[in-house]
ModelCIF file with pLDDT and N, C-alpha, C, O atoms, coordinates in Angstrom:
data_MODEL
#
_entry.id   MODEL 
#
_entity.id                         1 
_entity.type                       polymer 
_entity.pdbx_number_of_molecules   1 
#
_entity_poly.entity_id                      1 
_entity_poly.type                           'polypeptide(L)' 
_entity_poly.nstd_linkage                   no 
_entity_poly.nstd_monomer                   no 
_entity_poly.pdbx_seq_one_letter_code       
;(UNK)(UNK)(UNK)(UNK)(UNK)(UNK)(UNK)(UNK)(UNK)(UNK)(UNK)(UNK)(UNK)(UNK)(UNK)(UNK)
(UNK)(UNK)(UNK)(UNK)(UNK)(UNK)(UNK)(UNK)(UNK)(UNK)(UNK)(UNK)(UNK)(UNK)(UNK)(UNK)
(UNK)(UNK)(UNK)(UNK)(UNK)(UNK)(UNK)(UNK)(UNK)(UNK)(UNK)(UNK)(UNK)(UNK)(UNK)(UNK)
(UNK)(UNK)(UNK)
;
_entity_poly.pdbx_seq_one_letter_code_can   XXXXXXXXXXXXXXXXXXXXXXXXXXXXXXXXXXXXXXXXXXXXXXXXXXX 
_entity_poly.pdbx_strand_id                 A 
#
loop_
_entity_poly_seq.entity_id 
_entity_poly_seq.num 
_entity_poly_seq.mon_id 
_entity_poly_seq.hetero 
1 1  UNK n 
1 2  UNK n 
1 3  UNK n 
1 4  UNK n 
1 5  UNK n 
1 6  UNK n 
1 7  UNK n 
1 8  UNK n 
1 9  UNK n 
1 10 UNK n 
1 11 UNK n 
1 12 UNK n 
1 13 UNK n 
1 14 UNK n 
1 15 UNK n 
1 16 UNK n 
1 17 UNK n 
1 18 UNK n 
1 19 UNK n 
1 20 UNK n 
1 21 UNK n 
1 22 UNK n 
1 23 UNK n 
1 24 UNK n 
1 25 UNK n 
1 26 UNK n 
1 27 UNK n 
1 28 UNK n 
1 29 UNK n 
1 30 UNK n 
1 31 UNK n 
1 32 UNK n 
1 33 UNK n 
1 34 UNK n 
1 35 UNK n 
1 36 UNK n 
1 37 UNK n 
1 38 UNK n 
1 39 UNK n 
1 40 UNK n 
1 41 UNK n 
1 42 UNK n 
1 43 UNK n 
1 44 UNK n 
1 45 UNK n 
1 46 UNK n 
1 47 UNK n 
1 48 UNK n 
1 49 UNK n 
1 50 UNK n 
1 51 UNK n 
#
_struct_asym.id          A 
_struct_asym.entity_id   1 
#
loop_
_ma_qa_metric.id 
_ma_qa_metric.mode 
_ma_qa_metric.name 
_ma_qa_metric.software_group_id 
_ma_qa_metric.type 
1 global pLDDT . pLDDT 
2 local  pLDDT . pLDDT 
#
_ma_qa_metric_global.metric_id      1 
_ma_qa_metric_global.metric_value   88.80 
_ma_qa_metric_global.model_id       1 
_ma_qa_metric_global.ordinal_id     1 
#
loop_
_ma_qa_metric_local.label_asym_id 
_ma_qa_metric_local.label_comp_id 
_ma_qa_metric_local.label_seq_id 
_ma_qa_metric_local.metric_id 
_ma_qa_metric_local.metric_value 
_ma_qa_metric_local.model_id 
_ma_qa_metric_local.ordinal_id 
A UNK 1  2 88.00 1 1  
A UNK 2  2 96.00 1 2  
A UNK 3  2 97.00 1 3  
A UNK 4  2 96.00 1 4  
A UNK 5  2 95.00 1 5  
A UNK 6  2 93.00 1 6  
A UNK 7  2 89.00 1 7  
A UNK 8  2 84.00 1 8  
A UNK 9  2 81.00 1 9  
A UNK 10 2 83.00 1 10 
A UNK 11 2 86.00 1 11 
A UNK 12 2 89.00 1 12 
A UNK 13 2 86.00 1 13 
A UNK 14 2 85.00 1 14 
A UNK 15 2 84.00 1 15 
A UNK 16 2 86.00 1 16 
A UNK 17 2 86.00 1 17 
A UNK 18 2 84.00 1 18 
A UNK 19 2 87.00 1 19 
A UNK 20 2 88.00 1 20 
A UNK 21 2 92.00 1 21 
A UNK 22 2 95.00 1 22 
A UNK 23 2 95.00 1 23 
A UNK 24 2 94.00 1 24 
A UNK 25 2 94.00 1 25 
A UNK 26 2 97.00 1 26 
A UNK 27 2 96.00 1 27 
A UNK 28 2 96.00 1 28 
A UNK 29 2 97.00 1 29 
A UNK 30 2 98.00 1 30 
A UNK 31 2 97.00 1 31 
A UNK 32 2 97.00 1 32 
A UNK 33 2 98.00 1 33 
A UNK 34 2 97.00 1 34 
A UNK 35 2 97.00 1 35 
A UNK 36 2 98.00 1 36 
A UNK 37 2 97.00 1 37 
A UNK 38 2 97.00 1 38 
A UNK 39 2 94.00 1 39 
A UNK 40 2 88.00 1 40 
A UNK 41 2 86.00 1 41 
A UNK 42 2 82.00 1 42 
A UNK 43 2 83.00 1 43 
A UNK 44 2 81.00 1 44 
A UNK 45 2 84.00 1 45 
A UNK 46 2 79.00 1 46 
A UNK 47 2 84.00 1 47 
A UNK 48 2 77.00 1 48 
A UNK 49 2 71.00 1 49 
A UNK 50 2 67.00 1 50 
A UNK 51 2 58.00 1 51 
#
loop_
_atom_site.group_PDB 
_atom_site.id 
_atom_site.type_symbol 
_atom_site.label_atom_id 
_atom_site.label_alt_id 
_atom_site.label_comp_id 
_atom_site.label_asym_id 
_atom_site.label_entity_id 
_atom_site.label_seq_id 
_atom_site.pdbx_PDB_ins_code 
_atom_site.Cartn_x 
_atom_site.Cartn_y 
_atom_site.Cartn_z 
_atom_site.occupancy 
_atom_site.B_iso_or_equiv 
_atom_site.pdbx_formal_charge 
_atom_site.auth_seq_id 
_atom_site.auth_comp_id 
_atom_site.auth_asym_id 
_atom_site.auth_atom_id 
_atom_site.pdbx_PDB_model_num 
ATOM 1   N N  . UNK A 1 1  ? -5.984  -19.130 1.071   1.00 88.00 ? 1  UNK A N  1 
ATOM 2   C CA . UNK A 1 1  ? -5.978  -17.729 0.691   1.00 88.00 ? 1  UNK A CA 1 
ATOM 3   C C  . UNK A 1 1  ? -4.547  -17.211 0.765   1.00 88.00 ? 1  UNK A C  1 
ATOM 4   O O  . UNK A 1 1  ? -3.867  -17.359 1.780   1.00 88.00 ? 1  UNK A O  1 
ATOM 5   N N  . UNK A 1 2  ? -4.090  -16.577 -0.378  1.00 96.00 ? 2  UNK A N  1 
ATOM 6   C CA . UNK A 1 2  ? -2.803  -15.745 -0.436  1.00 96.00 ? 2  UNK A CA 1 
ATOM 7   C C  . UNK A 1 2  ? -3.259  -14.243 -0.616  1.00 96.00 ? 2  UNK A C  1 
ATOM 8   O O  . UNK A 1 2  ? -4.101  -13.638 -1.280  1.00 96.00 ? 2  UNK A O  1 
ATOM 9   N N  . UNK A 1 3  ? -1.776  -13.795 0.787   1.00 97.00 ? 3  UNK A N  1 
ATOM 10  C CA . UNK A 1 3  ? -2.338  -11.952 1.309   1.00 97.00 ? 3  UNK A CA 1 
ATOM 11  C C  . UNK A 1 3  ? -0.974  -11.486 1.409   1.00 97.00 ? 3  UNK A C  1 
ATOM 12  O O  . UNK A 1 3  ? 0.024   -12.084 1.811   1.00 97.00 ? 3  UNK A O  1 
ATOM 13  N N  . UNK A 1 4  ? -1.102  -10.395 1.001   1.00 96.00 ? 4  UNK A N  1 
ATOM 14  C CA . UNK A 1 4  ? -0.251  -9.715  1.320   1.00 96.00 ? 4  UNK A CA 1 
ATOM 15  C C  . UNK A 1 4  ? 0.129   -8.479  2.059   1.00 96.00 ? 4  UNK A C  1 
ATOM 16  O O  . UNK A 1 4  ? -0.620  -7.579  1.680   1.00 96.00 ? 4  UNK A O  1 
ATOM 17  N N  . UNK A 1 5  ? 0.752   -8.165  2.718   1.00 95.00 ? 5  UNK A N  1 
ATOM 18  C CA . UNK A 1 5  ? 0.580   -6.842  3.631   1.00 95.00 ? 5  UNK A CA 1 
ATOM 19  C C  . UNK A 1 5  ? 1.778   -6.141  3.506   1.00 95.00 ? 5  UNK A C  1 
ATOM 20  O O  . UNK A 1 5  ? 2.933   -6.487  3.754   1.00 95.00 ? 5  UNK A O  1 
ATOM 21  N N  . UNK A 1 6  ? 1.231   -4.914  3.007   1.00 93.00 ? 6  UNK A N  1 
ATOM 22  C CA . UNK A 1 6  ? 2.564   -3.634  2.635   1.00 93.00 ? 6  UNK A CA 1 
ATOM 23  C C  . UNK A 1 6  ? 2.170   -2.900  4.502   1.00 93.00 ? 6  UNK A C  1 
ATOM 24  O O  . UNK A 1 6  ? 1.382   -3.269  5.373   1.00 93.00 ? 6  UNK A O  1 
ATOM 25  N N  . UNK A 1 7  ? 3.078   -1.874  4.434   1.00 89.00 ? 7  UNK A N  1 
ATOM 26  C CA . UNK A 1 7  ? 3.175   -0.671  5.486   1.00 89.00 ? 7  UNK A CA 1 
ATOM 27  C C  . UNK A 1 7  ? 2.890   0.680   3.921   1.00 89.00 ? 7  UNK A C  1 
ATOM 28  O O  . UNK A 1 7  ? 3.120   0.614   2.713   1.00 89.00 ? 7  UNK A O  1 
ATOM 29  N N  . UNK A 1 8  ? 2.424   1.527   4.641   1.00 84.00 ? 8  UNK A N  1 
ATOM 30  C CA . UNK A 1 8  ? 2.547   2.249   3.036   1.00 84.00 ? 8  UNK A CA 1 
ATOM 31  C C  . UNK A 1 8  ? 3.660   3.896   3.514   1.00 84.00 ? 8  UNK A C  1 
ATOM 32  O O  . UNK A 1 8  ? 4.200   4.457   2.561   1.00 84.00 ? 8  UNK A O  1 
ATOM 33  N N  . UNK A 1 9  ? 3.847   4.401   4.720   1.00 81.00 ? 9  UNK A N  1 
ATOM 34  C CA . UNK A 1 9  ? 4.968   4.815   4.469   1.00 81.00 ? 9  UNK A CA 1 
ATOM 35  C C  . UNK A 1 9  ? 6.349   4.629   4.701   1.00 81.00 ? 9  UNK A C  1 
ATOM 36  O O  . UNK A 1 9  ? 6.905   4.625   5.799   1.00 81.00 ? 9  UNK A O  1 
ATOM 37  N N  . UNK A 1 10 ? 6.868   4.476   3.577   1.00 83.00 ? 10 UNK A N  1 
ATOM 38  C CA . UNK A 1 10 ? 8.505   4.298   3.723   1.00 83.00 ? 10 UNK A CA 1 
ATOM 39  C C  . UNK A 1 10 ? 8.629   3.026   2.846   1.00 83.00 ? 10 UNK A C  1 
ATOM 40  O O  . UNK A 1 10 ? 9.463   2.954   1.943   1.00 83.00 ? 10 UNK A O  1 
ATOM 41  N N  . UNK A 1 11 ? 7.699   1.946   3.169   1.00 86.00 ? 11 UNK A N  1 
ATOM 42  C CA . UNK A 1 11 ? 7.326   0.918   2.043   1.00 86.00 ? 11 UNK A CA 1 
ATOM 43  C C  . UNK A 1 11 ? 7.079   1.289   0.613   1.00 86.00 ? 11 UNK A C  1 
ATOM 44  O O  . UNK A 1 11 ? 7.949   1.313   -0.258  1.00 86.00 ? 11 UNK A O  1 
ATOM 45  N N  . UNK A 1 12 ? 5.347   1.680   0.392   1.00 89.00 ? 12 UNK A N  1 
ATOM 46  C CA . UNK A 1 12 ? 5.015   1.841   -0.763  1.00 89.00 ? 12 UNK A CA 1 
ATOM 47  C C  . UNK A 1 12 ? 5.105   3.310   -0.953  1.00 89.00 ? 12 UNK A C  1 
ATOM 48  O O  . UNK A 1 12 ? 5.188   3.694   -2.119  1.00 89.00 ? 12 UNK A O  1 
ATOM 49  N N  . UNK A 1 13 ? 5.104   4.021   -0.194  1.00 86.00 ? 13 UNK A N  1 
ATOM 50  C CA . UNK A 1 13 ? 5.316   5.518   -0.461  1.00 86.00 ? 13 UNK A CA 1 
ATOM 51  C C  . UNK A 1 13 ? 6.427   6.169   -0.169  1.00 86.00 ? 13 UNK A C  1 
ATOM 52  O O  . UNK A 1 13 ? 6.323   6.409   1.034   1.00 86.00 ? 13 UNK A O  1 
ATOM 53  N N  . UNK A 1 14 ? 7.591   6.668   -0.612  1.00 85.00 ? 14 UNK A N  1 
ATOM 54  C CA . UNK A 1 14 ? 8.557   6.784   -0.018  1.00 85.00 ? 14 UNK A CA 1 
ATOM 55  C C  . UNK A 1 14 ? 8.381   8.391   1.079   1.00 85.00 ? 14 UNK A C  1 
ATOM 56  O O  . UNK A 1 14 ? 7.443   8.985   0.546   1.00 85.00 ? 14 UNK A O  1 
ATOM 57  N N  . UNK A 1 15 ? 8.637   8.837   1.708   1.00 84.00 ? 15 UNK A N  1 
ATOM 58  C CA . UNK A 1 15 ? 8.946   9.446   2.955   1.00 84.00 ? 15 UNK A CA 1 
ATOM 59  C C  . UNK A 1 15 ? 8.732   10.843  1.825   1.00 84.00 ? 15 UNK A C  1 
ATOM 60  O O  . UNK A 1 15 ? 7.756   11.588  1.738   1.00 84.00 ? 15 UNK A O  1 
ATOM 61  N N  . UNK A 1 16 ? 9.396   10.853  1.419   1.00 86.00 ? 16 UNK A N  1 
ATOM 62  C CA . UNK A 1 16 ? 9.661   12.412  0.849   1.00 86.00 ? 16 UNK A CA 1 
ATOM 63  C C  . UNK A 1 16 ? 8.701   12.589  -0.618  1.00 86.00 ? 16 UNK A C  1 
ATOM 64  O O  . UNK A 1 16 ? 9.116   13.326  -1.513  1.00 86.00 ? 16 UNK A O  1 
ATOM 65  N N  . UNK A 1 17 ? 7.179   11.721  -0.781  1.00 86.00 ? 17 UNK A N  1 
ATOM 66  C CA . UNK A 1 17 ? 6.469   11.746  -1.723  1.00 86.00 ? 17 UNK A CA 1 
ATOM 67  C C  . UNK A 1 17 ? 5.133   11.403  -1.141  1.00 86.00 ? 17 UNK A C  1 
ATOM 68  O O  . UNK A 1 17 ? 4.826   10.503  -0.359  1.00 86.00 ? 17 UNK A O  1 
ATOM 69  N N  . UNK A 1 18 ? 4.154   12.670  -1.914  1.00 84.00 ? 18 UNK A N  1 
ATOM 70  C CA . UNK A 1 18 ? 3.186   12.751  -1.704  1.00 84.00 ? 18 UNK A CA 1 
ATOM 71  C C  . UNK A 1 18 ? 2.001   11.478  -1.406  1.00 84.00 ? 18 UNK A C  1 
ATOM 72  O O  . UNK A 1 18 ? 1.265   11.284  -0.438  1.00 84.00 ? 18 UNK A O  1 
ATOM 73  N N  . UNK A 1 19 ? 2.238   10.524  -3.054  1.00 87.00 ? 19 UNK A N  1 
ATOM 74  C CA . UNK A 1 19 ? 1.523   9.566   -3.281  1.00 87.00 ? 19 UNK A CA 1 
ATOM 75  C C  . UNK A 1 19 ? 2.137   8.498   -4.044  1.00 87.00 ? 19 UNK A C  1 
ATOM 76  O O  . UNK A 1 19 ? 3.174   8.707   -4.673  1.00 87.00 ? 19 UNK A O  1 
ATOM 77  N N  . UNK A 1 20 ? 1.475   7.191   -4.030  1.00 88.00 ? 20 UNK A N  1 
ATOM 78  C CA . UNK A 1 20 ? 2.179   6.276   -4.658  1.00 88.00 ? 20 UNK A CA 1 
ATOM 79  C C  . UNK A 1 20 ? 2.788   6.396   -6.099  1.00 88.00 ? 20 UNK A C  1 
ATOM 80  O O  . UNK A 1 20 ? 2.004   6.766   -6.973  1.00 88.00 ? 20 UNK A O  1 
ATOM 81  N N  . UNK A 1 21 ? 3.752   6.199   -6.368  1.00 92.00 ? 21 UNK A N  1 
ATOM 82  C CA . UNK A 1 21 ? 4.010   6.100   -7.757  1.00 92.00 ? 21 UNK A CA 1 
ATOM 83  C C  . UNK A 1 21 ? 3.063   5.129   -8.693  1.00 92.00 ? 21 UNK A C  1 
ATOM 84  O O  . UNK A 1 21 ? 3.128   3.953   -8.333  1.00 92.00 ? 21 UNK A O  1 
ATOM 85  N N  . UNK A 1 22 ? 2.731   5.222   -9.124  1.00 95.00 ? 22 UNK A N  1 
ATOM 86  C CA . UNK A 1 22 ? 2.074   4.566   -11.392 1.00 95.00 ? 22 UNK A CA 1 
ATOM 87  C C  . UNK A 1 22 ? 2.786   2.870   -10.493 1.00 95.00 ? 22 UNK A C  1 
ATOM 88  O O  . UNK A 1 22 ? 2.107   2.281   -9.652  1.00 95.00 ? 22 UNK A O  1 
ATOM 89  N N  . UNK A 1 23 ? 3.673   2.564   -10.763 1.00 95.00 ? 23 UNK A N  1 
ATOM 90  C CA . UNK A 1 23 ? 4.474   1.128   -10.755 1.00 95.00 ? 23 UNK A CA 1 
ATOM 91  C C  . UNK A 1 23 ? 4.026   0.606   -9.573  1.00 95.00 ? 23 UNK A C  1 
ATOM 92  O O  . UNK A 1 23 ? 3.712   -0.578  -9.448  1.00 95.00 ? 23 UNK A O  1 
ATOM 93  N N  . UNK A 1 24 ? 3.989   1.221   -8.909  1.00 94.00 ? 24 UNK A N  1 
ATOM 94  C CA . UNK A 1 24 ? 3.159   0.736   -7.652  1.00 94.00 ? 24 UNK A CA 1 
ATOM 95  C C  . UNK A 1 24 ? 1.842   0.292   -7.480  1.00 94.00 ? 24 UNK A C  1 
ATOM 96  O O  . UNK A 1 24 ? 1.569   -0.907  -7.423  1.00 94.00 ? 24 UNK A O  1 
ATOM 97  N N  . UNK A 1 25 ? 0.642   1.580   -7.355  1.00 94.00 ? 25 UNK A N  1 
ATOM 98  C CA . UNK A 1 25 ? -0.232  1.251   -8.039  1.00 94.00 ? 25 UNK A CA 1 
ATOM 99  C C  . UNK A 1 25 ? -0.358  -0.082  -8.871  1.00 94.00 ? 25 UNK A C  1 
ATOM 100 O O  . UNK A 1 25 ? -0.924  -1.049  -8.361  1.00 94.00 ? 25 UNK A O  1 
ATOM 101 N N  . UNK A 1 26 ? 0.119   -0.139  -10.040 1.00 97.00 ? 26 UNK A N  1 
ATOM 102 C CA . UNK A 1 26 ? -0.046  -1.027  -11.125 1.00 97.00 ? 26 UNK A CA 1 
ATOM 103 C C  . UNK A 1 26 ? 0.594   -2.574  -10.158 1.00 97.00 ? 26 UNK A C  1 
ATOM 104 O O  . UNK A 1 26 ? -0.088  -3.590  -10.022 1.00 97.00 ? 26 UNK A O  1 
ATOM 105 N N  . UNK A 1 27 ? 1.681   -2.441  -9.725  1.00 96.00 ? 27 UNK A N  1 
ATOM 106 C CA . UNK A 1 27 ? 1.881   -3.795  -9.219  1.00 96.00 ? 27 UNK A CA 1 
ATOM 107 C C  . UNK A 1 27 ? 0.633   -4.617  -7.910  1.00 96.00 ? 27 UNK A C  1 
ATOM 108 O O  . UNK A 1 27 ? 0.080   -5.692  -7.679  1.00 96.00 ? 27 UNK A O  1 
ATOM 109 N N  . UNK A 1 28 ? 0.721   -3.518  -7.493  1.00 96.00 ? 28 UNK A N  1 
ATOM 110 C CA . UNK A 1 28 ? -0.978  -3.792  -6.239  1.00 96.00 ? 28 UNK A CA 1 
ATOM 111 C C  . UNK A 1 28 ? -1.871  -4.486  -7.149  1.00 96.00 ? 28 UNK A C  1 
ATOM 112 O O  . UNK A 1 28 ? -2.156  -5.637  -6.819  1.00 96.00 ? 28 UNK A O  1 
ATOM 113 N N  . UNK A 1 29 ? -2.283  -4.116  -8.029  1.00 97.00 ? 29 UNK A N  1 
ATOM 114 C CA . UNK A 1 29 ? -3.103  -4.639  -9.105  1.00 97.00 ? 29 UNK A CA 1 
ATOM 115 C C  . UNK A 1 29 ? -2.750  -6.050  -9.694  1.00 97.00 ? 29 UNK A C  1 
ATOM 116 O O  . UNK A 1 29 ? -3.621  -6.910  -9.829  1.00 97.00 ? 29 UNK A O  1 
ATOM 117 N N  . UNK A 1 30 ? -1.523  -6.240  -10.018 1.00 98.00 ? 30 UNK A N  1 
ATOM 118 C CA . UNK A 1 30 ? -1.306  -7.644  -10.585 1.00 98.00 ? 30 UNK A CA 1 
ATOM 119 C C  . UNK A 1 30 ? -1.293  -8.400  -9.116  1.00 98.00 ? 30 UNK A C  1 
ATOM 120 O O  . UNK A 1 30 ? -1.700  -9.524  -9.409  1.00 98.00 ? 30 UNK A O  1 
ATOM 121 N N  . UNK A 1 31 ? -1.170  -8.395  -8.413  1.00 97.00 ? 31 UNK A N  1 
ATOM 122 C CA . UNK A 1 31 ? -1.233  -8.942  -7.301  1.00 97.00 ? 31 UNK A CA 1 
ATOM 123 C C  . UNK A 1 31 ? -2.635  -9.544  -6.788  1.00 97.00 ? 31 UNK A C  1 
ATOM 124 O O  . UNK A 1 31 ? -2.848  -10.628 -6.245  1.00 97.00 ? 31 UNK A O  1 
ATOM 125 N N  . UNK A 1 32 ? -3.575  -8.451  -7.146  1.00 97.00 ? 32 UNK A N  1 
ATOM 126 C CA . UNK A 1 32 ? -4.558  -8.583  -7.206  1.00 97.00 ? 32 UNK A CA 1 
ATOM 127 C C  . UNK A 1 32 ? -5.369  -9.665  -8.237  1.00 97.00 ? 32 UNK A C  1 
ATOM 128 O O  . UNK A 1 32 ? -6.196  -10.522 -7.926  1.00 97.00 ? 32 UNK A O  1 
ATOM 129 N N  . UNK A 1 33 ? -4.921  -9.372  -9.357  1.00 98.00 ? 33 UNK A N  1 
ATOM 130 C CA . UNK A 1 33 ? -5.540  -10.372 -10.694 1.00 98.00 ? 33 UNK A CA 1 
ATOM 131 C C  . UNK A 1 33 ? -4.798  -11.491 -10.561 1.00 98.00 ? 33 UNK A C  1 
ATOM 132 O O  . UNK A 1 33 ? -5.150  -12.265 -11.451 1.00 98.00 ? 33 UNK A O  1 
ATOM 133 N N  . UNK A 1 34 ? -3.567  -12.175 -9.596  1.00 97.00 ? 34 UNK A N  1 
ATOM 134 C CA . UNK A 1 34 ? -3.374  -13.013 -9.601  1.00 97.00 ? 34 UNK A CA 1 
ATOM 135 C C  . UNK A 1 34 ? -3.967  -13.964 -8.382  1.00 97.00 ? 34 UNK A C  1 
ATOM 136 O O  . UNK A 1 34 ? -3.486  -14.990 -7.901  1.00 97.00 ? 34 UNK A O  1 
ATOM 137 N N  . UNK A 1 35 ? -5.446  -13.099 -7.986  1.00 97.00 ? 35 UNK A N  1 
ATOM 138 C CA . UNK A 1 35 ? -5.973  -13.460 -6.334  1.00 97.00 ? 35 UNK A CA 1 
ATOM 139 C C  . UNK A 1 35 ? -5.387  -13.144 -5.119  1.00 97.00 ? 35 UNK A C  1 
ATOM 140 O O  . UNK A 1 35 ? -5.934  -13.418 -4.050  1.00 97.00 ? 35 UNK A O  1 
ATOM 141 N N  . UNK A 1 36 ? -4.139  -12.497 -5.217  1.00 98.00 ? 36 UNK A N  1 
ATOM 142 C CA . UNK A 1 36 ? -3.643  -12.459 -4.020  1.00 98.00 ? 36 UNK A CA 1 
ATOM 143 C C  . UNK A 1 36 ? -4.382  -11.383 -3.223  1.00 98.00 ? 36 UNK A C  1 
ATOM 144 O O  . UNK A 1 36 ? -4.745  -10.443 -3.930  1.00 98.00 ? 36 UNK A O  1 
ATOM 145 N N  . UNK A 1 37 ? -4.712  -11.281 -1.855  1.00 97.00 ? 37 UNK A N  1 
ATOM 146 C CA . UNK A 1 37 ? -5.476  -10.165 -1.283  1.00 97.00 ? 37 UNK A CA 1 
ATOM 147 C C  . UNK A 1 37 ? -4.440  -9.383  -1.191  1.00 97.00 ? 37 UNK A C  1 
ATOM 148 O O  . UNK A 1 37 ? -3.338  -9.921  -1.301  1.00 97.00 ? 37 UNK A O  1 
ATOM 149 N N  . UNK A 1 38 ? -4.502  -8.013  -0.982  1.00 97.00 ? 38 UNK A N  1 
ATOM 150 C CA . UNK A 1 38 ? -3.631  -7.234  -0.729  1.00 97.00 ? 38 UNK A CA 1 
ATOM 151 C C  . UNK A 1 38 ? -4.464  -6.053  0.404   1.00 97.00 ? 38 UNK A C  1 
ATOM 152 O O  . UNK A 1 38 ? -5.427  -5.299  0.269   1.00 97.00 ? 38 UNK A O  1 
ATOM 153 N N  . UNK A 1 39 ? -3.641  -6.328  1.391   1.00 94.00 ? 39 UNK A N  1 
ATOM 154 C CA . UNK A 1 39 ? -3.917  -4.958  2.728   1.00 94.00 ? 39 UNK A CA 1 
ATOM 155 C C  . UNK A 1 39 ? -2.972  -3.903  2.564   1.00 94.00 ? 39 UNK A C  1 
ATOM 156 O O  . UNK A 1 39 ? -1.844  -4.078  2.104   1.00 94.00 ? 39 UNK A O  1 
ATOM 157 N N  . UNK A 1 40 ? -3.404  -2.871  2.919   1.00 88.00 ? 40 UNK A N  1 
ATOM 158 C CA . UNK A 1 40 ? -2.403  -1.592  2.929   1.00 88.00 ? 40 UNK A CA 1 
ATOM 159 C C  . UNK A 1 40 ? -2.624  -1.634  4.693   1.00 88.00 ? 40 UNK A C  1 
ATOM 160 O O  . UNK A 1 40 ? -3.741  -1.807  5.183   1.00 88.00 ? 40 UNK A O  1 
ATOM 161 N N  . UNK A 1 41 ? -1.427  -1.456  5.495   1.00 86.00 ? 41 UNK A N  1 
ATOM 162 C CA . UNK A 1 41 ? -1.243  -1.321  6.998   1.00 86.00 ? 41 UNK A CA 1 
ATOM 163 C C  . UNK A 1 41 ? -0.474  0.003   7.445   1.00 86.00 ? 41 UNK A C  1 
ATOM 164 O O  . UNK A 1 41 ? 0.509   0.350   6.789   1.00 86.00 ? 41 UNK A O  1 
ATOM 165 N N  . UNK A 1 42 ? -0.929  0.812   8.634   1.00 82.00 ? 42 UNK A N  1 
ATOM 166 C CA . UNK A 1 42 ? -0.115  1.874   8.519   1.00 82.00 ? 42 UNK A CA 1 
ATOM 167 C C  . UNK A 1 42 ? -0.008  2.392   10.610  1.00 82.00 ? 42 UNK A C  1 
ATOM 168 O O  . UNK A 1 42 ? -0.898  2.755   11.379  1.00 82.00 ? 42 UNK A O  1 
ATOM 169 N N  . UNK A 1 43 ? 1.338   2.194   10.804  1.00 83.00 ? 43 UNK A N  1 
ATOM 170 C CA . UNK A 1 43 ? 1.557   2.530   12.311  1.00 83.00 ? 43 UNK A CA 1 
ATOM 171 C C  . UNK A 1 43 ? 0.939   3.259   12.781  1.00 83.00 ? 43 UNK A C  1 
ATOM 172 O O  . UNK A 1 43 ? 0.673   3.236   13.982  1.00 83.00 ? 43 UNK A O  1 
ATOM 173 N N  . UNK A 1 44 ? 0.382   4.428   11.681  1.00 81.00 ? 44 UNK A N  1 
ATOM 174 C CA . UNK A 1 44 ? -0.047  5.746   12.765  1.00 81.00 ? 44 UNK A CA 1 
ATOM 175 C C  . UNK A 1 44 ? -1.361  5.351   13.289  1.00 81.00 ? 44 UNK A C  1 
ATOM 176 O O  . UNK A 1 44 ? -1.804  4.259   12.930  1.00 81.00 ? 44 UNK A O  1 
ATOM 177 N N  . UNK A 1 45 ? -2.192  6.244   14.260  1.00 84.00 ? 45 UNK A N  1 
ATOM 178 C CA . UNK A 1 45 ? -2.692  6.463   14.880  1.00 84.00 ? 45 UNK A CA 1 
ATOM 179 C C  . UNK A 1 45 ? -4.048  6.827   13.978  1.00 84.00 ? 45 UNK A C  1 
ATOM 180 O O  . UNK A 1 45 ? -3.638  7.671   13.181  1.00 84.00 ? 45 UNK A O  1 
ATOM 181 N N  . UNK A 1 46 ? -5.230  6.637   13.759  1.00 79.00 ? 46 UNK A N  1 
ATOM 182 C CA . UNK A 1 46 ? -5.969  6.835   12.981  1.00 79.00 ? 46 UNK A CA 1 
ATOM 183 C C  . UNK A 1 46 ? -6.804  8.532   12.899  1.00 79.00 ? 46 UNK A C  1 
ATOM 184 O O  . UNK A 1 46 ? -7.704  8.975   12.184  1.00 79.00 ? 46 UNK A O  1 
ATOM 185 N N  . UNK A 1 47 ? -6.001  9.102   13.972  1.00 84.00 ? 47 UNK A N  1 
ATOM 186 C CA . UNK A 1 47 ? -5.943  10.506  13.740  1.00 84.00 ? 47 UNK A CA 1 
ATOM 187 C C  . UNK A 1 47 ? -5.187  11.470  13.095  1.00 84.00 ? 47 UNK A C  1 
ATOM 188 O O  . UNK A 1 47 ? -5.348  12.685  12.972  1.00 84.00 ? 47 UNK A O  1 
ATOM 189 N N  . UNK A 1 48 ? -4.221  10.605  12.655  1.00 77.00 ? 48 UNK A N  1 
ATOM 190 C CA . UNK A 1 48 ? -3.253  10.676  11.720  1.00 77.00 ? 48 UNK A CA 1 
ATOM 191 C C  . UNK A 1 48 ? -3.543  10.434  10.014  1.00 77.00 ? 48 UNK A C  1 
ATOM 192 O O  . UNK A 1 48 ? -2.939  10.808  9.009   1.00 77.00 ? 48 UNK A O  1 
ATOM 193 N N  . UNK A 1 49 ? -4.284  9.945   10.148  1.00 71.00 ? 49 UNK A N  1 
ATOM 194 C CA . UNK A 1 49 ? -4.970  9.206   8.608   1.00 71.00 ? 49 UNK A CA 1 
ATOM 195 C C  . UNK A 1 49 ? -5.857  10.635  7.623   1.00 71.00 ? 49 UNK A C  1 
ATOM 196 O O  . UNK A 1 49 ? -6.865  11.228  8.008   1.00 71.00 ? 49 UNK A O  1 
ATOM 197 N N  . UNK A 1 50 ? -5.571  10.728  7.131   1.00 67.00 ? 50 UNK A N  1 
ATOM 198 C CA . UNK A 1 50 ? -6.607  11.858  6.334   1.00 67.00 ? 50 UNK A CA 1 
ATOM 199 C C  . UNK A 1 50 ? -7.724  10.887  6.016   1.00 67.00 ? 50 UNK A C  1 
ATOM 200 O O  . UNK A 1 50 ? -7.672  9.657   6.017   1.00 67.00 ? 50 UNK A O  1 
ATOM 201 N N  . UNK A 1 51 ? -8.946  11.844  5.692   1.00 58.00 ? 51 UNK A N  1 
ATOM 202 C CA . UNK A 1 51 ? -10.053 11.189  5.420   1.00 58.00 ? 51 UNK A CA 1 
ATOM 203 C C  . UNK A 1 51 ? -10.298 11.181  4.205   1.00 58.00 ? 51 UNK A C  1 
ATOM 204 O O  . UNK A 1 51 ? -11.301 10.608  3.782   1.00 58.00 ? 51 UNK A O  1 
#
């Protein structure tokens, strides 16, 4: 099995933006159609997490 693991702020989301950009998105996806698993991982605290 091939995986991959982002952090998603400062990684895939930059700091000073709401939500992922389109290119992003879209690359998660080829990643995907090429089997690779893909996790999104994130330091905070899960009270931190919006629902």
């Amino acid at each position: 099995m091939k995986a991959a693991f982002f952090d998603i702020d400062g990684t895939l989301k930059p700091f000073n933006e709401t939500e992922l950009r389109d290119t992003t998105i879209d690359m998660l996806y080829q990643l995907q159609e090429k089997g690779i698993r893909v996790f999104l991982c994130s330091g905070r605290p899960p009270v931190q997490l919006p629902l």
